[in-house]
N, C-alpha and C positions, 0 to 999 in steps of 0.2 A: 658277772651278773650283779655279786654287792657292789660294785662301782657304778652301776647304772640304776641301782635302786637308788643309794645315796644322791647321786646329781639329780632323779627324777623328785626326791623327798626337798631336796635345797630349792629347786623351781619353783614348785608349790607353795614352800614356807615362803620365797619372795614373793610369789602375787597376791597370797594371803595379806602378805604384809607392806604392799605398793598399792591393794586395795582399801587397808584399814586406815592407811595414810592419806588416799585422795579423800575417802568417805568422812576422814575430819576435815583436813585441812578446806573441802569443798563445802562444808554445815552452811547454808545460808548466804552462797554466792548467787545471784541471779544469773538466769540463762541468756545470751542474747542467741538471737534466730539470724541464721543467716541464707540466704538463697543463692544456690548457684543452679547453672544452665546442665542440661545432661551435655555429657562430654565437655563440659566446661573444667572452671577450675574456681576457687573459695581461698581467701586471704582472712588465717583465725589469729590474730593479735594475740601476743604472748610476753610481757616485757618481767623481771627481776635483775636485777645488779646482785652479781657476787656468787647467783647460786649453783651450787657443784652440782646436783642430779637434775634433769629436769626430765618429764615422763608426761607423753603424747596418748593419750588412753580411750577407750571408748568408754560412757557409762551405761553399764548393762546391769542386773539382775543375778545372770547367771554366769555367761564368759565374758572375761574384760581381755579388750584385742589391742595390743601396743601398737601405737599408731607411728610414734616416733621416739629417738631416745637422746637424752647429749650427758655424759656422767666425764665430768671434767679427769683427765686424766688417767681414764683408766675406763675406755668405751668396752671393753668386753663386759666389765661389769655389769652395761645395766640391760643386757637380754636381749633378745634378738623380737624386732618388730614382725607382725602378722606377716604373711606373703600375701595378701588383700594388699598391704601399703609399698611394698617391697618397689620402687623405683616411680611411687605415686605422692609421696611423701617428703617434704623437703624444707628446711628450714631456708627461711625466707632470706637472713643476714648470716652474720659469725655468731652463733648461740657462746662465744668467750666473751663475747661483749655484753652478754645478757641480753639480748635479740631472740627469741626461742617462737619469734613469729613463725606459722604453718603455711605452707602452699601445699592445696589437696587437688589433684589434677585428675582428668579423666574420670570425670563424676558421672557415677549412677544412682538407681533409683535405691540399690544399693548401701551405699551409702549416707543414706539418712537415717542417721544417729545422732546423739548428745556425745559429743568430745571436753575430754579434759585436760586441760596443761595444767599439772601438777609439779612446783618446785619443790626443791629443797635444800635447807640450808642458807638461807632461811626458806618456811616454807611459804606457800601462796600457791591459789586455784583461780582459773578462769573454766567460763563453763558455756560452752555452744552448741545448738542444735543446728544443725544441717538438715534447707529443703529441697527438695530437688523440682525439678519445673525441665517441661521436655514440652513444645506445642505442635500439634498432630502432624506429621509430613505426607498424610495423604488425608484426604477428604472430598470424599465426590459421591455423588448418587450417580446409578446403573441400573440396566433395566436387565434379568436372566437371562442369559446365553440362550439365542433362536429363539427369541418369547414373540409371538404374536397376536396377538389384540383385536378380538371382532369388538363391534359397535356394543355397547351396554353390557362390556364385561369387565367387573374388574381389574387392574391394573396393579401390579406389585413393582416397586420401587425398593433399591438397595444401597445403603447408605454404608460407608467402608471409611474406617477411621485409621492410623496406624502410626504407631512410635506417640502415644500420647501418655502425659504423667502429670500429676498425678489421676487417679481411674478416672474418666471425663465424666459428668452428665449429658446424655442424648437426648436430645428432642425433634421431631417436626413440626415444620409451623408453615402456615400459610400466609404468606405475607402480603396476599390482597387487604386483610385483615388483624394480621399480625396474632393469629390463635394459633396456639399449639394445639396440634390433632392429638384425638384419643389417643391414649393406651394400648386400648381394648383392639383396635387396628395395627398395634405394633406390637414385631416380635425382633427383642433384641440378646446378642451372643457377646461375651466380653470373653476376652482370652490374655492371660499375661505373659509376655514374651520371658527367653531365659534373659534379657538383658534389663528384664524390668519393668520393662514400659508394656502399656496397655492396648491391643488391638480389637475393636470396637464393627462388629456388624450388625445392624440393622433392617427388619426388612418393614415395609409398609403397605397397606394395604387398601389400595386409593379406588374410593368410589367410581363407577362407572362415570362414562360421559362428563370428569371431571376437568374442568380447564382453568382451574385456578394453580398461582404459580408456587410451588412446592419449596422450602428447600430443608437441609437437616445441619444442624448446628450443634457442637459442641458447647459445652460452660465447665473450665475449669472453678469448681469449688472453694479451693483455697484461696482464688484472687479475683472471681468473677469475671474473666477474662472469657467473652466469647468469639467462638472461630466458627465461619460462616461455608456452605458448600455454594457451589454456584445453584441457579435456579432452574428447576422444571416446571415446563410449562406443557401440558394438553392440547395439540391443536385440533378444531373436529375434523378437521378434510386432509391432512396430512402425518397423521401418527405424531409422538413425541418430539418434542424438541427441548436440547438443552441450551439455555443461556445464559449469560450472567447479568442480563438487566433486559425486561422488556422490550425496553429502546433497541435495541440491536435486530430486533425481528422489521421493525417498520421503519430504519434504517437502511438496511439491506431493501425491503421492496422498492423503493422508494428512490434506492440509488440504481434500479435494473429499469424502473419505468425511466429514471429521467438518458440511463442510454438506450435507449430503445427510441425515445422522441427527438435524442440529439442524433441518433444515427440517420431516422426517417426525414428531417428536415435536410442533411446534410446531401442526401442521396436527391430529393428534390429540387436541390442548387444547383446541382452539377449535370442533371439533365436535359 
C-alpha cells in the first residue's frame, strides 16, 4: 500500500511539473488551426535538434492527456500515453534525429483540442488546434410512413440529416424563389451520436395545394459550405413527386409521347 502511495505521489508531482514546463515554455507561441476529415488523419510539425524529452500533450484547464512521448534513452521514463492515443499516435520520422513530427489518425469530433509538443533540453513549444469536418452521409426529404393527402390539406415533409460535424445549420427553402420558409412551420430534433457527429431531423409543414419545388439544405458554420437534398415538388393530379431538377419531369413525358408516336407510325408502315 506505501509503495503504491509513493508511485501514485511521484506521477502527480511529474504532470504537475510537465504542466508548469509546457505552461512556460509555450508563454506567447501562437496557435496554428489545422483541419482534418473525420476518420481521417492530421500531420502536426514538430522539429528540435539535440533534444532528450520531448512530450505530445493536450492543452486543457483541467486534465492534460499525453498524446505522445520520445525521452531519449530511457522511454519508461517519460509515462505512459492516454489510451485515447494508444496505436493512433505516431511519430512521423526517427524523433533521434529530432523529427518529433505527429500523425493523428482515426479522427473524431473527439478529438478537437489544442496539442502541444513540448521539448526539452533544450526546451521549445509548438501549439495546434485540431478541427474536425465530417459532411452529412445522408440527406433526403420523406413523406410519414402510410401518410395520405386529401385535396387542401396540409402536407408534412421530413427532412433526415446523418453523420454531420460540426452541428449543421437547417433551413428550407423554396427555390422557385430561393426564400427560406418560416420557422414557425418548422419543427427541428438534433441528436448527437456516441461517435460525435450530429444527426439532424426535420419536419415541415407545407401549405395546402402547394406546388412549389421544396428542398432542405444544410450550412456548415465554420466554412459556409452548403449541402443540398434533392427536390419536392407538388403535383395537382398525381400526389408528390421527388426529383432532382424540374427537367427530369418533362423529360420523361416527353420521352413516353415521342415512343408512343414512333411506335403508331411504325405500326402504320407495315400494314
Amino acid at each position: 500500500m506505501e509503495l503504491r502511495m509513493k508511485v501514485a505521489l511521484s506521477l502527480s508531482l511529474w504532470l504537475v511539473g510537465l504542466s508548469t514546463i509546457s505552461a512556460s515554455a509555450c508563454n506567447g507561441v501562437q496557435e496554428q488551426n489545422v483541419t482534418g476529415q473525420f476518420g481521417g488523419q492530421v500531420i502536426l510539425p514538430c522539429y528540435q535538434n539535440g533534444a532528450k524529452r520531448v512530450y505530445w500533450q493536450t492543452e486543457a484547464d483541467s486534465e492534460v492527456e499525453l498524446v505522445n512521448t520520445f525521452c531519449a534513452g530511457a522511454p519508461s521514463a517519460c509515462g505512459n500515453i492516454n489510451v485515447r492515443y494508444v496505436n493512433r499516435s505516431h511519430f512521423l520520422d526517427d524523433p533521434r534525429k529530432g523529427n518529433f513530427t505527429l500523425r493523428l489518425t482515426a479522427l473524431s469530433p473527439h478529438d478537437e483540442l489544442t496539442y502541444l509538443c513540448v521539448t526539452q533540453d533544450p526546451v521549445r513549444c509548438y501549439r495546434f488546434h485540431i478541427n474536425i469536418e465530417a459532411q452529412p452521409r445522408l440527406l433526403k426529404i420523406s413523406l410519414p410512413a402510410k401518410s395520405v393527402h386529401s385535396p387542401g390539406e396540409e402536407v408534412k415533409l421530413i427532412c433526415t440529416v446523418t453523420g454531420a460535424y460540426p452541428k449543421p445549420q437547417l433551413t428550407w427553402v423554396n427555390t422557385r424563389n430561393n426564400a427560406t420558409l418560416p420557422q414557425s412551420r418548422v419543427s427541428t430534433r438534433e441528436e448527437e451520436g456516441a461517435d460525435g457527429l450530429y444527426n439532424v431531423t426535420s419536419t415541415l409543414r407545407l401549405q395546402p395545394n402547394n406546388h412549389d419545388p421544396i428542398i432542405c439544405q444544410t450550412i456548415n458554420n465554420r466554412t459556409g459550405q452548403v449541402t443540398q437534398s434533392d427536390t419536392y415538388t407538388g403535383a395537382k393530379n398525381s400526389g408528390p413527386l421527388y426529383t432532382r431538377g424540374a427537367g427530369s419531369i418533362l423529360h420523361t413525358c416527353l420521352l413516353v409521347i415521342g415512343i408512343t408516336i414512333f411506335t403508331q407510325s411504325f405500326l402504320s408502315l407495315t400494314l
